[in-house]
C-alpha positions in Angstrom: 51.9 102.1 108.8 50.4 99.7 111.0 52.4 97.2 112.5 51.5 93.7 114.1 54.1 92.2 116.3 53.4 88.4 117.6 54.9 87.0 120.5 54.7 83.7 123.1 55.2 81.2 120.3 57.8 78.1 121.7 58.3 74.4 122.1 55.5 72.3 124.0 55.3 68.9 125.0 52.1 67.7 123.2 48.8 68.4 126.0 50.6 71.3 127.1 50.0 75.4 126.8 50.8 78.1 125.2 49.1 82.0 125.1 50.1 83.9 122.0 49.7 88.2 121.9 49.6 90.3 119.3 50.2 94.0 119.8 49.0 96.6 117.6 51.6 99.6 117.6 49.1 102.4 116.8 47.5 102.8 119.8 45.4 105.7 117.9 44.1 102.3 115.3 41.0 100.4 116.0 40.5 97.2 113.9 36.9 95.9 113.5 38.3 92.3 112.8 41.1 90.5 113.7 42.3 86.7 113.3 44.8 84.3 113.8 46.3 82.4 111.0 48.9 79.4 110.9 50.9 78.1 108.1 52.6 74.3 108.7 56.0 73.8 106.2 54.5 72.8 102.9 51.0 73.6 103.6 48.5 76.4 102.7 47.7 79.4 105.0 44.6 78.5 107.6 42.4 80.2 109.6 42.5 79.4 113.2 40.6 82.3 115.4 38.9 85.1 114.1 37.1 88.4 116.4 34.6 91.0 116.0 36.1 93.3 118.0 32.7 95.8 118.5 31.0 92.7 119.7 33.2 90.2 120.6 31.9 87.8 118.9 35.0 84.9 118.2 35.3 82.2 115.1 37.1 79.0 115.4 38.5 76.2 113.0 36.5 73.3 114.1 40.2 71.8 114.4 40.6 74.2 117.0 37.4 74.3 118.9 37.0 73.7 122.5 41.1 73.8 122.8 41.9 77.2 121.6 40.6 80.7 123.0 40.5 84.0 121.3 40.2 87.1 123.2 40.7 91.2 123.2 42.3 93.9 125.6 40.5 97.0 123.7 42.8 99.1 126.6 46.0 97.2 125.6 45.0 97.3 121.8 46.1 93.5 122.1 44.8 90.3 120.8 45.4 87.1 122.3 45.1 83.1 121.7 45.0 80.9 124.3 46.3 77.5 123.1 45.7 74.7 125.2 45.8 70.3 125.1 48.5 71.2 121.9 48.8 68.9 119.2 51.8 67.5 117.3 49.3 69.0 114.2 49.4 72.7 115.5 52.8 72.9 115.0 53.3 75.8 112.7 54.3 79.4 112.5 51.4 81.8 114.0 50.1 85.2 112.4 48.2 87.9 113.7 45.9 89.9 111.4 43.5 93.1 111.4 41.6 94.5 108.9 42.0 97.6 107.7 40.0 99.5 110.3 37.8 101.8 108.2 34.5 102.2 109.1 32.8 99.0 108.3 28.5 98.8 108.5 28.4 95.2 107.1 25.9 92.7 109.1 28.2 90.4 111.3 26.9 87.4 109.2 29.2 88.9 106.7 32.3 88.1 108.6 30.7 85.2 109.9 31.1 83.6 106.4 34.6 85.2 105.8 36.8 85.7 109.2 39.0 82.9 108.0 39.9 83.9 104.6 43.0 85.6 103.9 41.7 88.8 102.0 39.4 89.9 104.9 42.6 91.2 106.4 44.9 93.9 105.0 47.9 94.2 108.2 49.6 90.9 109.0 52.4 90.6 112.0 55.6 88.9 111.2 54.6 85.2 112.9 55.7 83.0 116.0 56.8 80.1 115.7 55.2 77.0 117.5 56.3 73.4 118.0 54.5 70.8 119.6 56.3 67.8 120.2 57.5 65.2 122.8 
């Protein structure tokens, strides 16, 4: 079983930083997507970052653009998001997802359309927690 474990989620003065990991415990498991998701109390489950991992190639909320930063350590098998100029509004719990990892010959425009929907991803991590406030 693949496992997902988050981490770096805190409290932040709003403008501040914070750089969330992900860890992927399989070292011998390669995804070929993986994304960030949030969930606020009392709302829905939204995509914030998505990555092609063969290419790079990153996705963003356009709440989320220009602030946040999405990136891979293929060596590490770790994913990261570099949060900065926090809102009161990103204040949510944090989850790190992959897809399943099987071989996957779709064109990237595929995930291009879907990188922020919740199916696209079949391992989840259990969530950090992040609060923005002064």
């Amino acid at each position: 079983q693949v496992r997902l474990v988050e981490s770096g989620g805190g409290s932040v003065q709003p403008g501040g930083s914070l750089r969330l990991s992900c860890v992927v415990s399989d070292y011998t498991f390669r995804s070929n997507y993986m994304g960030w998701f949030r969930q606020a109390p009392g709302k829905e489950r939204e995509g914030v970052a998505g990555i092609a991992t063969g290419s790079g190639r990153t996705y963003y909320a356009d709440s989320v653009k220009g602030r946040f930063t999405m990136s891979q350590d293929n060596a590490k098998n770790t994913v990261a998001l570099q949060m900065n100029n926090l809102k009161p509004e990103d204040t949510a719990m944090y989850y790190c997802a992959s897809d399943s990892g099987r071989a996957d010959s779709r064109p990237w425009w595929v995930y291009y359309s879907n990188w922020n929907a919740d199916s696209w991803y079949q391992y989840w991590g259990q969530g950090t927690q992040v609060t923005v406030s002064s």
